[in-house]
PDB file of N, H, CA, C and O in Angstrom:
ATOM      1  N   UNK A   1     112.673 109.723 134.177  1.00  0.00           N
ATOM      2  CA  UNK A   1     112.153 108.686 133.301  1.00  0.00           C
ATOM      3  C   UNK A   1     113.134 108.386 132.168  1.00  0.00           C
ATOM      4  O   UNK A   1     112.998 107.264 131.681  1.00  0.00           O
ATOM      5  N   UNK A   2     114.098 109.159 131.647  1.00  0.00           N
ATOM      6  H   UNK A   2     114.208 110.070 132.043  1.00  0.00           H
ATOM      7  CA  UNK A   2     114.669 109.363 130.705  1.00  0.00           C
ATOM      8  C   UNK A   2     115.950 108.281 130.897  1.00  0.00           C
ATOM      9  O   UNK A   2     116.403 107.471 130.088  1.00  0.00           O
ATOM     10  N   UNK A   3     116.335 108.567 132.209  1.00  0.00           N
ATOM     11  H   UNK A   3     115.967 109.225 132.865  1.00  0.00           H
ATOM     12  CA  UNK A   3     117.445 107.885 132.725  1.00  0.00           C
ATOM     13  C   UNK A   3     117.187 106.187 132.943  1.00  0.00           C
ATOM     14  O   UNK A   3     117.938 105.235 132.730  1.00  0.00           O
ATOM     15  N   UNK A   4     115.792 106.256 133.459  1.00  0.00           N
ATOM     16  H   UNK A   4     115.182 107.030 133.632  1.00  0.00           H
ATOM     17  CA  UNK A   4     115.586 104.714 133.642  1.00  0.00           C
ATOM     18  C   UNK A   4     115.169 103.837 132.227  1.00  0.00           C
ATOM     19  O   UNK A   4     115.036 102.615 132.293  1.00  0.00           O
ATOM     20  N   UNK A   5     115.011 104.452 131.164  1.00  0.00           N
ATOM     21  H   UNK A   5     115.119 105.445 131.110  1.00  0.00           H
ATOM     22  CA  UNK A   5     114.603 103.741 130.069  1.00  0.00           C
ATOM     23  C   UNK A   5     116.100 103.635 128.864  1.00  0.00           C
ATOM     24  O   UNK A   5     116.215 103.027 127.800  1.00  0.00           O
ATOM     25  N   UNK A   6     117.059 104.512 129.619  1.00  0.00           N
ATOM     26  H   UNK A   6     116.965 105.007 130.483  1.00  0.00           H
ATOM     27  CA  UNK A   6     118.124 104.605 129.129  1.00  0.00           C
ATOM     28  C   UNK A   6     119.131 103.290 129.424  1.00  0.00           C
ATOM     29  O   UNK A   6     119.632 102.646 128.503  1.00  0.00           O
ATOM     30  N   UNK A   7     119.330 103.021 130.691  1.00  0.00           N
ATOM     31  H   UNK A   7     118.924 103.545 131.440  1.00  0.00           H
ATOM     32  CA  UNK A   7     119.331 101.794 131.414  1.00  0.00           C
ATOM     33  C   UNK A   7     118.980 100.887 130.961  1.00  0.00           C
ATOM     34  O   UNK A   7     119.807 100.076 130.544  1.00  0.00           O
ATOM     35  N   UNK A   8     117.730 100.666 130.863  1.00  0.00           N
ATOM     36  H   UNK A   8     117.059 101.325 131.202  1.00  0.00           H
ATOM     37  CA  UNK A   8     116.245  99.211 130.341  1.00  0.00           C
ATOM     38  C   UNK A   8     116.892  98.642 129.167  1.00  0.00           C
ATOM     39  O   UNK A   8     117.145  97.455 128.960  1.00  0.00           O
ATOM     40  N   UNK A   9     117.201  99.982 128.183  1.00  0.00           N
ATOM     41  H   UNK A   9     116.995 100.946 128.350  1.00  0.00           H
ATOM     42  CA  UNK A   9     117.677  99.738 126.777  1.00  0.00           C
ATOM     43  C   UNK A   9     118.686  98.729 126.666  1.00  0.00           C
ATOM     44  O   UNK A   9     118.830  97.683 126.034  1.00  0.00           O
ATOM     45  N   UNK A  10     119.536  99.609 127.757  1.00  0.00           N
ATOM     46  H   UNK A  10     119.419 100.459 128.271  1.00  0.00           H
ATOM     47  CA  UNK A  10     121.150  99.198 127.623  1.00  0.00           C
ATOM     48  C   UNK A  10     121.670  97.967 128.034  1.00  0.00           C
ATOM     49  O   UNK A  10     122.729  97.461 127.661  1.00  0.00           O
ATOM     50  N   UNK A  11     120.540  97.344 129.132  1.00  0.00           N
ATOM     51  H   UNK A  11     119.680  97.754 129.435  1.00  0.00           H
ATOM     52  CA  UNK A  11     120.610  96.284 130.105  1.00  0.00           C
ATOM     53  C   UNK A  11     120.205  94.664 128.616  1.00  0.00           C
ATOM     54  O   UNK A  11     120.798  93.650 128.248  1.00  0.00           O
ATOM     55  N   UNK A  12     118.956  95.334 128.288  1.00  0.00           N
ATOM     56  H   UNK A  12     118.474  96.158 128.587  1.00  0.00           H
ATOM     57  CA  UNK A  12     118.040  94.336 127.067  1.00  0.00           C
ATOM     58  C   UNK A  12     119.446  94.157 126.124  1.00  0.00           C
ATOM     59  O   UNK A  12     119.990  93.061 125.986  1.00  0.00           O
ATOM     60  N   UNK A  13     119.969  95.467 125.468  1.00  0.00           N
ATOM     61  H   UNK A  13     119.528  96.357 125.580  1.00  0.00           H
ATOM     62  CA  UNK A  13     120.782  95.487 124.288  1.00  0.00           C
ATOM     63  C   UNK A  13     121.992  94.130 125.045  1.00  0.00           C
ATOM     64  O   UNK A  13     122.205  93.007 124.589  1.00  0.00           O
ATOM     65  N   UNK A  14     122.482  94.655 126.066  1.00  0.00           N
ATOM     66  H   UNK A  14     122.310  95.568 126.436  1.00  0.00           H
ATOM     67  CA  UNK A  14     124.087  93.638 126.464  1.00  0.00           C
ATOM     68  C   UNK A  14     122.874  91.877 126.324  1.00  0.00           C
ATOM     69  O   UNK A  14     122.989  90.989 125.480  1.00  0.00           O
ATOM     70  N   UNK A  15     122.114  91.938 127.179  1.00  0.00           N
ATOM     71  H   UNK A  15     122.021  92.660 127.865  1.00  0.00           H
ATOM     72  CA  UNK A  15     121.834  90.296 127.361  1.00  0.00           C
ATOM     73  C   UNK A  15     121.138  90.264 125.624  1.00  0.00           C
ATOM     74  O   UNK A  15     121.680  89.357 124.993  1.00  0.00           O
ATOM     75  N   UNK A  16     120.413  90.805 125.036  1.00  0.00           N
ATOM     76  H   UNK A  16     119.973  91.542 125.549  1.00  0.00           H
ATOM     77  CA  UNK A  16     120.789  90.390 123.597  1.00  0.00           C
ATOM     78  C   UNK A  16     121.623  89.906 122.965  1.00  0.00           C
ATOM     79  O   UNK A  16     121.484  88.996 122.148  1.00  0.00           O
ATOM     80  N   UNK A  17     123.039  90.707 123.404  1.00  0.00           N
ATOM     81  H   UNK A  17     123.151  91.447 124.067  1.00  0.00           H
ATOM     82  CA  UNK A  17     124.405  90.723 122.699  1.00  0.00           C
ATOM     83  C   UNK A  17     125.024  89.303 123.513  1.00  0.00           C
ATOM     84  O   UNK A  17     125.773  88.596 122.840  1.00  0.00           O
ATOM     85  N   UNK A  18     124.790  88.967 124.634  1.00  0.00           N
ATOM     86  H   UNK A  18     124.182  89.541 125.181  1.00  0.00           H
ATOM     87  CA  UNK A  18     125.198  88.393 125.183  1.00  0.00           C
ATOM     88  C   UNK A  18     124.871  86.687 124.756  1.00  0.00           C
ATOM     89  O   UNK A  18     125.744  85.925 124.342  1.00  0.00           O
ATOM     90  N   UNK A  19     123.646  86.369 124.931  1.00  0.00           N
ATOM     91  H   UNK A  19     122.936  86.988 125.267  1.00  0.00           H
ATOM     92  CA  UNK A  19     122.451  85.507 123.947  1.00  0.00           C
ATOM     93  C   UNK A  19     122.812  85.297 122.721  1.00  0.00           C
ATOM     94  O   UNK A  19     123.210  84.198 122.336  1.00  0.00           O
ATOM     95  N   UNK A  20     122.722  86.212 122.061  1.00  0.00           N
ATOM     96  H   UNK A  20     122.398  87.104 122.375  1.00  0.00           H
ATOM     97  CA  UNK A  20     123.076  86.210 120.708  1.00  0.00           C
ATOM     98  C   UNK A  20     124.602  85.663 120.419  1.00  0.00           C
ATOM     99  O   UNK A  20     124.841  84.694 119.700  1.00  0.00           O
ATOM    100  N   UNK A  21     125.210  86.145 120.838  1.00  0.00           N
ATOM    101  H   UNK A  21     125.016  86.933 121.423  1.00  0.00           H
ATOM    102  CA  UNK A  21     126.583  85.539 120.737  1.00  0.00           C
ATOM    103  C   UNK A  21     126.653  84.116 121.416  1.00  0.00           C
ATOM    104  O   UNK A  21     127.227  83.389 120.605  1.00  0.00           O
ATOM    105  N   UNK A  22     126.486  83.750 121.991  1.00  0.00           N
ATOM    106  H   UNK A  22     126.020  84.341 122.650  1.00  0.00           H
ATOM    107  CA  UNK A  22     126.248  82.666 122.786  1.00  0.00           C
ATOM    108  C   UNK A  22     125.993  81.227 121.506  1.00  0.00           C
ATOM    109  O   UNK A  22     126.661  80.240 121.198  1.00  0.00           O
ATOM    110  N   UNK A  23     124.684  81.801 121.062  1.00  0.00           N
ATOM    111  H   UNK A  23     124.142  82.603 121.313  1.00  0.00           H
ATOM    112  CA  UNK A  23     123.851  80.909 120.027  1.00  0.00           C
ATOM    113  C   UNK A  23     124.943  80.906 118.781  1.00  0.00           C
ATOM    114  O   UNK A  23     125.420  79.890 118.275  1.00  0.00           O
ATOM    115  N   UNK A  24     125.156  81.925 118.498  1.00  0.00           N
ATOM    116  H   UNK A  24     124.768  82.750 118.909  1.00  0.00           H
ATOM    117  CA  UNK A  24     125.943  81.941 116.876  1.00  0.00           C
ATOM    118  C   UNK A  24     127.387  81.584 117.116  1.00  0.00           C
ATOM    119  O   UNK A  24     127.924  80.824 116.311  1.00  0.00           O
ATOM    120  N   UNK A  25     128.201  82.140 118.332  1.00  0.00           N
ATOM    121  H   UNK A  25     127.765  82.758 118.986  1.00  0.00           H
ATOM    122  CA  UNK A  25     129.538  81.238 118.259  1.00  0.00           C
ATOM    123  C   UNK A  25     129.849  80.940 119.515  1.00  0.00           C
ATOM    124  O   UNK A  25     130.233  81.657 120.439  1.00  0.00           O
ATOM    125  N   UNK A  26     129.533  79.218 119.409  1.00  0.00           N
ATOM    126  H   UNK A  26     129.221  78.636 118.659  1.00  0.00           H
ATOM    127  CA  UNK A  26     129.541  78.856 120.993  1.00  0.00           C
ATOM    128  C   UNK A  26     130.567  78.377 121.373  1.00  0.00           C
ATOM    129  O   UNK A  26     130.499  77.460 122.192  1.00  0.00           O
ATOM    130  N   UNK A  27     131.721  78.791 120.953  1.00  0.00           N
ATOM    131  H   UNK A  27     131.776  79.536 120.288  1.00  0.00           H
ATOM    132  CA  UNK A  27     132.949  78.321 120.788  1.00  0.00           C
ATOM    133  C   UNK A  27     133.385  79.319 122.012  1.00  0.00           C
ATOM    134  O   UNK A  27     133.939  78.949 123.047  1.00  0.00           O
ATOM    135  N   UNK A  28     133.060  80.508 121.716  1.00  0.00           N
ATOM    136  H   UNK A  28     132.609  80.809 120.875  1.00  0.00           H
ATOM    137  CA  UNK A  28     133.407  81.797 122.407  1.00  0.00           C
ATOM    138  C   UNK A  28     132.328  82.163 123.567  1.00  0.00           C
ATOM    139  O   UNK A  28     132.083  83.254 124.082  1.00  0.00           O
ATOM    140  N   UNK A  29     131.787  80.923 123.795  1.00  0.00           N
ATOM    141  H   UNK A  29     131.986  80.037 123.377  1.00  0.00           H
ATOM    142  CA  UNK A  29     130.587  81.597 125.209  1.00  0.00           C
ATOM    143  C   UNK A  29     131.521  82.463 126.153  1.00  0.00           C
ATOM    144  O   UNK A  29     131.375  83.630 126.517  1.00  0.00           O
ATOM    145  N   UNK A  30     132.573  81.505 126.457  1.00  0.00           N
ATOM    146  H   UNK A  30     132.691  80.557 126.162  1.00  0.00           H
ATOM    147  CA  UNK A  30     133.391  82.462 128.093  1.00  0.00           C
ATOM    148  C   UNK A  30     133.576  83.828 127.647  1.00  0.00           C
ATOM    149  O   UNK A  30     133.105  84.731 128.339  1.00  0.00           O
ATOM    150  N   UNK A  31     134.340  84.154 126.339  1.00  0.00           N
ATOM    151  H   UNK A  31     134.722  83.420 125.777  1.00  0.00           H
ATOM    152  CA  UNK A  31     134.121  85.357 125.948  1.00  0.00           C
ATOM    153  C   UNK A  31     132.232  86.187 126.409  1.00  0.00           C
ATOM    154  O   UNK A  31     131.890  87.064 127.201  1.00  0.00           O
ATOM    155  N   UNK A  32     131.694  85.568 125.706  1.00  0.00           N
ATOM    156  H   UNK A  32     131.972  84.855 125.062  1.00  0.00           H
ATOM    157  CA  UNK A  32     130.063  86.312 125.839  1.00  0.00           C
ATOM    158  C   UNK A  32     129.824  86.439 127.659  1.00  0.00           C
ATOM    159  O   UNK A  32     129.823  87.422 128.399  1.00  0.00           O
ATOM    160  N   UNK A  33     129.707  85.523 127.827  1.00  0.00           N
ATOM    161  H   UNK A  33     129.708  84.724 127.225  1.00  0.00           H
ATOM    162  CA  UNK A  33     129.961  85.713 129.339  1.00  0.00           C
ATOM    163  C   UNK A  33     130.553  86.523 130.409  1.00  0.00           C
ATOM    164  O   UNK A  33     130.099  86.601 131.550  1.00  0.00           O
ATOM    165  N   UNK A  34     131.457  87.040 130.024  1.00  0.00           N
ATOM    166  H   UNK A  34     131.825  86.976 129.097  1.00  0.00           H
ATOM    167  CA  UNK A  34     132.541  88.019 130.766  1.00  0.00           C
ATOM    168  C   UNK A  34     132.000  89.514 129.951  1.00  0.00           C
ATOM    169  O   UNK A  34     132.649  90.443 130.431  1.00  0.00           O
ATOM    170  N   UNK A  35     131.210  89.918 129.086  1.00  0.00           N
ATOM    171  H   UNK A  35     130.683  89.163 128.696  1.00  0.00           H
ATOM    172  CA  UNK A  35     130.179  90.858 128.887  1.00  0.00           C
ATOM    173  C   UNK A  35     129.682  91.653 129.897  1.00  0.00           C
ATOM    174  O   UNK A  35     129.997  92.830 130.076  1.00  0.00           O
ATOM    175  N   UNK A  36     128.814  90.936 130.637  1.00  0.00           N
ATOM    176  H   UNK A  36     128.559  89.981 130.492  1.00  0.00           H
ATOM    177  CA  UNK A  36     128.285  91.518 131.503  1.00  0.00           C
ATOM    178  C   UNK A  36     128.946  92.044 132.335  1.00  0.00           C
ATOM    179  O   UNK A  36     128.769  93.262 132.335  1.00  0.00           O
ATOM    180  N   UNK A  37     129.755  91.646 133.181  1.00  0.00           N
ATOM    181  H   UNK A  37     129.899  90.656 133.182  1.00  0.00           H
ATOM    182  CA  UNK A  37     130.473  91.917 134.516  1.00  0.00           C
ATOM    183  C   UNK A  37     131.471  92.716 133.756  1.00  0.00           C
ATOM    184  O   UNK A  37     131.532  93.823 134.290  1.00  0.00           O
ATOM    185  N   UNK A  38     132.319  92.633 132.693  1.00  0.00           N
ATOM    186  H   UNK A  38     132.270  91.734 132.258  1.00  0.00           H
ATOM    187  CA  UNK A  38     132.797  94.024 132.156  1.00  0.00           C
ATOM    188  C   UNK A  38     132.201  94.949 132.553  1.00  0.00           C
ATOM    189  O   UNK A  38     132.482  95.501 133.617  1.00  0.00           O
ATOM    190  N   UNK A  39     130.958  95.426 131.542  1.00  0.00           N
ATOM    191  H   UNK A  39     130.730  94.977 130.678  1.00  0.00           H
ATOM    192  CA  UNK A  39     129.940  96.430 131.609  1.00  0.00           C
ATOM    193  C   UNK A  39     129.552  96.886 132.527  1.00  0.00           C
ATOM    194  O   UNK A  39     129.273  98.078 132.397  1.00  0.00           O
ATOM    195  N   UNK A  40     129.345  96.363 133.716  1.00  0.00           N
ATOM    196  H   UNK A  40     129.572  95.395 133.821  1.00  0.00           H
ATOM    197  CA  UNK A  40     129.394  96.952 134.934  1.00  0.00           C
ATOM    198  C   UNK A  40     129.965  96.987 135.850  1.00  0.00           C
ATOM    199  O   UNK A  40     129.602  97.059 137.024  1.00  0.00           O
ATOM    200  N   UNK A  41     131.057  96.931 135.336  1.00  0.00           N
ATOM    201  H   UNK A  41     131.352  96.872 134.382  1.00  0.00           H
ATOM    202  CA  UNK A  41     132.473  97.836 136.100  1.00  0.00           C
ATOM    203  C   UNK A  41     132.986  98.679 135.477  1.00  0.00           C
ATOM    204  O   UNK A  41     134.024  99.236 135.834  1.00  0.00           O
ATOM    205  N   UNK A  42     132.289  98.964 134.306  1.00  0.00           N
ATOM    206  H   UNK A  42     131.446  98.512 134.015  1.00  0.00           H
ATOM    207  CA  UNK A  42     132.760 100.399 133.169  1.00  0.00           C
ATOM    208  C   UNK A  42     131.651 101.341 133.618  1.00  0.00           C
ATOM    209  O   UNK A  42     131.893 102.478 134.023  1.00  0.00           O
ATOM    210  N   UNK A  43     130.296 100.773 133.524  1.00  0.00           N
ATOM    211  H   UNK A  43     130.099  99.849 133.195  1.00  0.00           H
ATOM    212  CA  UNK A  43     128.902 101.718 134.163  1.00  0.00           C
ATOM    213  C   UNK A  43     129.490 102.448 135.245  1.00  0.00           C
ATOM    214  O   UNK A  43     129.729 103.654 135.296  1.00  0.00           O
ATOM    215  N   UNK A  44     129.701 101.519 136.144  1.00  0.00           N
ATOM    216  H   UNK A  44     129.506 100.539 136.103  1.00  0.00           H
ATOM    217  CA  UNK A  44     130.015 101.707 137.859  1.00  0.00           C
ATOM    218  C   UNK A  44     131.007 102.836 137.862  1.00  0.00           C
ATOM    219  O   UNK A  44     131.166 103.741 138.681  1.00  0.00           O
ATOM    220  N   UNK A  45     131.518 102.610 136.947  1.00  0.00           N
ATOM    221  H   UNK A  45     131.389 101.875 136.281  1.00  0.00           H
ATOM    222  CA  UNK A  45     133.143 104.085 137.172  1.00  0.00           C
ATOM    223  C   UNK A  45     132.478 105.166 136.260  1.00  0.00           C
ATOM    224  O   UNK A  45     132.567 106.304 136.721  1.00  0.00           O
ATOM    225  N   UNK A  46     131.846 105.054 135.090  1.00  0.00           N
ATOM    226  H   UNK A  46     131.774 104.130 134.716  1.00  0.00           H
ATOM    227  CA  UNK A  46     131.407 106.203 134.481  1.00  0.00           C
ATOM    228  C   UNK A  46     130.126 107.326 134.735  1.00  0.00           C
ATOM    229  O   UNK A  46     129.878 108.462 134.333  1.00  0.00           O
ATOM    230  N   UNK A  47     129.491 106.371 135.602  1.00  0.00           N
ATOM    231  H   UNK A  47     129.692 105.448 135.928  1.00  0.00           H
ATOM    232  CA  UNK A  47     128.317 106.865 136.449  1.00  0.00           C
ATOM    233  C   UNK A  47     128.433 107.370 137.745  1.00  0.00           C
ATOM    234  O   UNK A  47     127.491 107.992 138.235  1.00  0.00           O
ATOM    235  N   UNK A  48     129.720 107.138 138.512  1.00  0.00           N
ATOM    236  H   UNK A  48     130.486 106.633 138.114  1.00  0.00           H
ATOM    237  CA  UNK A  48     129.934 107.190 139.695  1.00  0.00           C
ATOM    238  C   UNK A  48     129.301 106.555 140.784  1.00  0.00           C
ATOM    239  O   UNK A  48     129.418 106.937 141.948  1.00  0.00           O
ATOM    240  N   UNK A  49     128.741 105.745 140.475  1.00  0.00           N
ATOM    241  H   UNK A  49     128.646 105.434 139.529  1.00  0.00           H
ATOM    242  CA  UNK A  49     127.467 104.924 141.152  1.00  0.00           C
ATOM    243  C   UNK A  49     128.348 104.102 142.295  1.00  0.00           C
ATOM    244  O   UNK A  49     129.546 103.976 142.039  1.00  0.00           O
ATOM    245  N   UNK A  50     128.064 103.774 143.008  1.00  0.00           N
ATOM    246  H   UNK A  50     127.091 103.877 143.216  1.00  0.00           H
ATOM    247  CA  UNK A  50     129.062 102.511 144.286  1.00  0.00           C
ATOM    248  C   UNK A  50     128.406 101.701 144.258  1.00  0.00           C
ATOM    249  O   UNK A  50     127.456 101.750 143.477  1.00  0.00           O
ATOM    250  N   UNK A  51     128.579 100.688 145.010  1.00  0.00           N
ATOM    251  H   UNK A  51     129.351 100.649 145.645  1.00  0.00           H
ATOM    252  CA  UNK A  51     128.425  99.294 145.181  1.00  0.00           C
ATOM    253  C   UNK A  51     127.112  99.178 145.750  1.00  0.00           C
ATOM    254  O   UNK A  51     126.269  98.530 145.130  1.00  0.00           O
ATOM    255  N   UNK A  52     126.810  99.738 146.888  1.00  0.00           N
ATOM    256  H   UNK A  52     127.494 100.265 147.393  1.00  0.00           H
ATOM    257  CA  UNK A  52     125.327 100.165 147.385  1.00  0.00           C
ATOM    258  C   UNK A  52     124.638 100.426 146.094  1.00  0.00           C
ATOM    259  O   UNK A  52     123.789  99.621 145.712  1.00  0.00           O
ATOM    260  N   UNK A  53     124.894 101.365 145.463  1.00  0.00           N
ATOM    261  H   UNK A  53     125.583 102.019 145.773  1.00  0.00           H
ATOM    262  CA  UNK A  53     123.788 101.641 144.366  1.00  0.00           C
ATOM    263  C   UNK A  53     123.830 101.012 143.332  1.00  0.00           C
ATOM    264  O   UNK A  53     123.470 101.529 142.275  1.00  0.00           O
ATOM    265  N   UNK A  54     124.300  99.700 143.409  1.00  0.00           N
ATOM    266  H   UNK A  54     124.592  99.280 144.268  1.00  0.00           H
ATOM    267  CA  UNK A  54     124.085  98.793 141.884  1.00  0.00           C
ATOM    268  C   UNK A  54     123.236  97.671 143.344  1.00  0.00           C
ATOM    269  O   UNK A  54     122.359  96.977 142.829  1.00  0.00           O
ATOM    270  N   UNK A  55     123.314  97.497 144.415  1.00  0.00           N
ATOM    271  H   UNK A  55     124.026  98.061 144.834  1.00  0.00           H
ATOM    272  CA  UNK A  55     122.474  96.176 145.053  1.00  0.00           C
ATOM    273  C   UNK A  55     123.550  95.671 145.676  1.00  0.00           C
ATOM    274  O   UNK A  55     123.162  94.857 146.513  1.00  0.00           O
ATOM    275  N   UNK A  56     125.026  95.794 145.663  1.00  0.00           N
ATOM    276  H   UNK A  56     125.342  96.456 144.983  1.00  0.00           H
ATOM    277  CA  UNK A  56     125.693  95.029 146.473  1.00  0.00           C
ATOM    278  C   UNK A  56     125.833  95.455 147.921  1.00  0.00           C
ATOM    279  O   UNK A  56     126.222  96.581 148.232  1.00  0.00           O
ATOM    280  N   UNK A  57     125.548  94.649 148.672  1.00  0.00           N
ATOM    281  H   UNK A  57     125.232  93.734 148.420  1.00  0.00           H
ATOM    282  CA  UNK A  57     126.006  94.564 150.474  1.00  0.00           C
ATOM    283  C   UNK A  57     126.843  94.004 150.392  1.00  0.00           C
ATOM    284  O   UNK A  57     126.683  92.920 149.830  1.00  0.00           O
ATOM    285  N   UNK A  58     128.333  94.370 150.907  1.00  0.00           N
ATOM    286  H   UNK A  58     128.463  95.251 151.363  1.00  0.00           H
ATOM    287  CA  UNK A  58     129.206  93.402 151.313  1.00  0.00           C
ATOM    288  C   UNK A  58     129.409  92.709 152.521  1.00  0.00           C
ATOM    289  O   UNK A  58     130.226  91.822 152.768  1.00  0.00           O
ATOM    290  N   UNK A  59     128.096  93.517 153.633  1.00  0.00           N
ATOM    291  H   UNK A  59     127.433  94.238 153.432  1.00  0.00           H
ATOM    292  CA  UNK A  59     128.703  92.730 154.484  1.00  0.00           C
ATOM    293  C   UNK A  59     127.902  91.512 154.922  1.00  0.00           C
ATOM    294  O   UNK A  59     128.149  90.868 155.941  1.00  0.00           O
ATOM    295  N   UNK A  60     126.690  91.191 153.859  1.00  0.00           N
ATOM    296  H   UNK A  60     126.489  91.714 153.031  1.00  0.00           H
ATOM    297  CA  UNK A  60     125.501  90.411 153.567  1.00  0.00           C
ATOM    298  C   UNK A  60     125.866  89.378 152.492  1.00  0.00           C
ATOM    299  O   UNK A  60     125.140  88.452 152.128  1.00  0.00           O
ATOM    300  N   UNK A  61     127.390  89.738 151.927  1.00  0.00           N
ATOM    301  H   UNK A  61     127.980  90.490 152.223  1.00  0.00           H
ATOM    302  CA  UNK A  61     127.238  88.976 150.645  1.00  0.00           C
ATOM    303  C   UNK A  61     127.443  87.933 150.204  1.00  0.00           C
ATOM    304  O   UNK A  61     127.398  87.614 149.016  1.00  0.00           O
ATOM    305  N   UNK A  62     127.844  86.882 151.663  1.00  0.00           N
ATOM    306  H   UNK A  62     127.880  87.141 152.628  1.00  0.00           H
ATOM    307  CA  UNK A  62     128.277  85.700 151.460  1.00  0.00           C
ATOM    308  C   UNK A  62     126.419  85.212 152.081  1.00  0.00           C
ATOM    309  O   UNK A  62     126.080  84.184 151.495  1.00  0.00           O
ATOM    310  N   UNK A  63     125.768  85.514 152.650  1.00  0.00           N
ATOM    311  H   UNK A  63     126.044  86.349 153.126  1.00  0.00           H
ATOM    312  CA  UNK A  63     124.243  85.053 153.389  1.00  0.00           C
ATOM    313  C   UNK A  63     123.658  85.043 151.942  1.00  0.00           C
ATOM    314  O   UNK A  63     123.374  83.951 151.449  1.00  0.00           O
ATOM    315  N   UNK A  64     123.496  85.976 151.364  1.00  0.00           N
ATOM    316  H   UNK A  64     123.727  86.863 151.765  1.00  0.00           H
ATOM    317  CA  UNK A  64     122.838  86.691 150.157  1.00  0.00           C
ATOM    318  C   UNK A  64     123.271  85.361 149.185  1.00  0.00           C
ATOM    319  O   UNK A  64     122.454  84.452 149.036  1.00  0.00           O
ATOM    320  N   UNK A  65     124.254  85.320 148.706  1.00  0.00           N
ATOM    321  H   UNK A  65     124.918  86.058 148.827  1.00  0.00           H
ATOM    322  CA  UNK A  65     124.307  84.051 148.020  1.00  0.00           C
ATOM    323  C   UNK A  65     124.287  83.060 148.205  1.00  0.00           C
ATOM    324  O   UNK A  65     124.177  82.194 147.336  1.00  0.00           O
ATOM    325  N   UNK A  66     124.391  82.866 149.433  1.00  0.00           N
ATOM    326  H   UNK A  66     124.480  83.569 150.139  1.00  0.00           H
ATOM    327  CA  UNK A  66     124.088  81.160 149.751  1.00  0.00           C
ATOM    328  C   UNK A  66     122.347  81.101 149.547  1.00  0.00           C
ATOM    329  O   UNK A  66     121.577  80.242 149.117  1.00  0.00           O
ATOM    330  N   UNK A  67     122.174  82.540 150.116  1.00  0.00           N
ATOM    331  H   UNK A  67     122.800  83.238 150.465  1.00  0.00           H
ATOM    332  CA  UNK A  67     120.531  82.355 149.622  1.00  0.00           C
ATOM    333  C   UNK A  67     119.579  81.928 148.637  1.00  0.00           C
ATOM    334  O   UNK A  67     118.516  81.320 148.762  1.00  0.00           O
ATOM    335  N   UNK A  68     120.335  82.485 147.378  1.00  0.00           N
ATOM    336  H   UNK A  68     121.199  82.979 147.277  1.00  0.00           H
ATOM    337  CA  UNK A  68     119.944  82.783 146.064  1.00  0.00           C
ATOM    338  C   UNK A  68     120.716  82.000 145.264  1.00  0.00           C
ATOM    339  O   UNK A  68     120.330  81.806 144.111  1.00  0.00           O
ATOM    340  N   UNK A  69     121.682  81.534 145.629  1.00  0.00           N
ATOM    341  H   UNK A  69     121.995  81.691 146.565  1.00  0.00           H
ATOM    342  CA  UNK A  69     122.321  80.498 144.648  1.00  0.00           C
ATOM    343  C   UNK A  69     121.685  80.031 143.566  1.00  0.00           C
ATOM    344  O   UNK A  69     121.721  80.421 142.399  1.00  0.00           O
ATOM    345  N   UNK A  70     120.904  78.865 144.245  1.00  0.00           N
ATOM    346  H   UNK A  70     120.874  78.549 145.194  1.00  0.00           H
ATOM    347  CA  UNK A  70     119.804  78.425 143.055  1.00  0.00           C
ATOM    348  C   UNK A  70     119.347  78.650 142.080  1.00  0.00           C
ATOM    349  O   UNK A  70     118.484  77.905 141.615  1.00  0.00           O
TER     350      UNK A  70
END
């Protein structure tokens, strides 16, 4: 439980940070933007976690987005 609310936090805190920056200097969105996908490619190596265990299929991943695009 400890681990998943640790996560929740961390996930809320970046799209806060992310949002927030966005609104106050929108000069720098691409900056705010490139946030996320940083962050989880720093998670991904510090957690040891793979690609399977964040949701990615690669060999689904062009179906998967044509899916979900929208």
């Amino acid at each position: 439980m400890m681990k998943t609310n640790r996560i929740l936090i961390e996930t809320i805190l970046i799209a806060l940070i992310v949002v927030g920056g966005m609104l106050l200097f929108p000069q720098a969105r691409t900056l705010f933007a490139l946030i996320p996908p940083v962050y989880l490619l720093v998670e991904r190596r510090l957690r040891g976690w793979t690609w399977a265990d964040l949701g990615f299929k690669f060999s689904t991943f062009w179906a998967d987005l044509r899916a979900n695009w929208v």
